[in-house]
N, C-alpha and C positions, 0 to 999 in steps of 0.2 A: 860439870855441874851447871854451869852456863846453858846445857839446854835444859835441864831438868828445870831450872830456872824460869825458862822462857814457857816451859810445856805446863808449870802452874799458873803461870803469871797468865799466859792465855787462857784456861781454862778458868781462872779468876775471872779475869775482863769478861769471858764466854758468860758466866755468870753472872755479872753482874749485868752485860748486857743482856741477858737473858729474864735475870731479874725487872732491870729498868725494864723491858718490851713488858713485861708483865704489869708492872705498875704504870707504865701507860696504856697497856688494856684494859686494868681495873677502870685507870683513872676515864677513859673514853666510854667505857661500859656505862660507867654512875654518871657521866655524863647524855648518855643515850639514855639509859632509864631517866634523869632526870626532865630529859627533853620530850620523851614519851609521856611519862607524867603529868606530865604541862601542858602537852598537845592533848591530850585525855580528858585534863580537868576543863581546858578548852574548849574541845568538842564537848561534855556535858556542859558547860557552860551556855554554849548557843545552841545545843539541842533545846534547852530549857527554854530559851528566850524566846525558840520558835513556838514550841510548843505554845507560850504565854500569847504571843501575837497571833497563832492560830486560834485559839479559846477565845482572846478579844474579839476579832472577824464572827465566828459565830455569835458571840454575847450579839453585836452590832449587829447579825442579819437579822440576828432571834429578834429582838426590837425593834426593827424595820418591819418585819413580817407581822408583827403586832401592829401597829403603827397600819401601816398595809391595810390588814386584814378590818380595823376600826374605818379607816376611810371609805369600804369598800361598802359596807355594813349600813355607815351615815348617806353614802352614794344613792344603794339598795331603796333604801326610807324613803331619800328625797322624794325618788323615782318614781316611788309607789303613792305616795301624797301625791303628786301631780300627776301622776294618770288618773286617783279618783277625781281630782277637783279639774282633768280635763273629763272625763265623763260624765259628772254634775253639770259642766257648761253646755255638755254637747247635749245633754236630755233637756235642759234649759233652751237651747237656741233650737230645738226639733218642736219641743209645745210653742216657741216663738211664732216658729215658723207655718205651723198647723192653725195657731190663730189668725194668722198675717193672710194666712190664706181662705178662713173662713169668713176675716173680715172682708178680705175682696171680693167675695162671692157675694156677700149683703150688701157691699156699696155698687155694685154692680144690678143687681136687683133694684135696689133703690134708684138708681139711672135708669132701669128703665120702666118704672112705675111713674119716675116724673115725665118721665119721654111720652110718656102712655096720656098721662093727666093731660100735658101739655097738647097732645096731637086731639083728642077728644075733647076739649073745650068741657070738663068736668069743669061744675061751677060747685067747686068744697073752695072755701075761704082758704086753708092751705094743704099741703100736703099730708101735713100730722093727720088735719082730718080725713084723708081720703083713707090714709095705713089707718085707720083707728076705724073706719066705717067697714072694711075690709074685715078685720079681726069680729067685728059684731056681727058682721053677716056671717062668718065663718060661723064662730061659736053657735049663734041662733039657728043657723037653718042646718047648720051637725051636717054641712059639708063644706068641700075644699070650695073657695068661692077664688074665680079666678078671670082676669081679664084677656081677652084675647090677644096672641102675640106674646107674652108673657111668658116665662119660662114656669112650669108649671110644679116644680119642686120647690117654689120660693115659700120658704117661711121666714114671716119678717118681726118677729118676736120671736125667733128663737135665741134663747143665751148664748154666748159662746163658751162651749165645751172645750175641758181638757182633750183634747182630740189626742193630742201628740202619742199617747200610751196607742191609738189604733195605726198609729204610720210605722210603716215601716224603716227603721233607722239607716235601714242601708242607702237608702234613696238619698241622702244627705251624705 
């Protein structure tokens, strides 16, 4: 009876150790799921996070690109105000310059009308009177009255004209 004994008593222990491996299966299993679990809630955890700090980056480009696209716009404006108000200066310093130059046609003229006075010993008290006897002879005798040596395009009452509209801009 002694083995019959031994042959339950093993088959007992067999059991129970069969049993225990069982219960440390369960027990490692709920341990695995619970570790899985965890690592799950985890990983959605930082997917979340990423997600969030991905959304921020864009919110912050979006608003830079606003931002951006405002300074670009203020830039544009500037740009366009100061190229009309350089092309007001630059029609500005072209009539300057159209006058500057018609003025030195007449002071030129005038040099040599005194040059003229002076070498002929004209006896006009001054010069006003000579350009002033000049324009009377002009008008009265209804032609160009002119003195020899003289450059024969001088008109010495003429106004000075907005010329600058007849010049060509590119010349400057």
């Amino acid at each position: 009876m002694a083995s019959s004994c031994d042959g339950t008593s093993s088959r007992s222990s067999l059991m129970i150790q069969n049993s225990g491996t069982s219960d440390e299966d369960l027990h490692q299993k709920l341990i695995m799921d619970q570790k899985k679990r965890k690592r799950m809630i985890s990983n959605r955890e930082s997917a979340r996070r990423s997600r969030m700090r991905r959304q921020k980056q864009l919110d912050d480009l979006t608003v830079q690109v606003t931002q951006l696209q405002k300074e670009k716009n203020e830039f544009i404006s500037r740009i366009s105000l100061t190229t009309h108000h350089y092309l007001i200066v630059e029609s500005e310093n072209s009539i300057l310059r159209a006058q500057k130059a018609e003025l030195s046609h007449r002071l030129n003229s005038l040099h040599q009308i005194i040059s003229f006075a002076n070498n002929n010993n004209y006896h006009y008290s001054s010069v006003h009177d000579l350009l002033l006897q000049q324009e009377t002879d002009f008008f009265t005798e209804n032609h160009n009255y002119s003195w020899p040596g003289l450059n024969s395009s001088m008109c010495l009452n003429q106004p000075i004209s907005m010329a600058a509209a007849a010049v060509d801009m590119s010349n400057y």
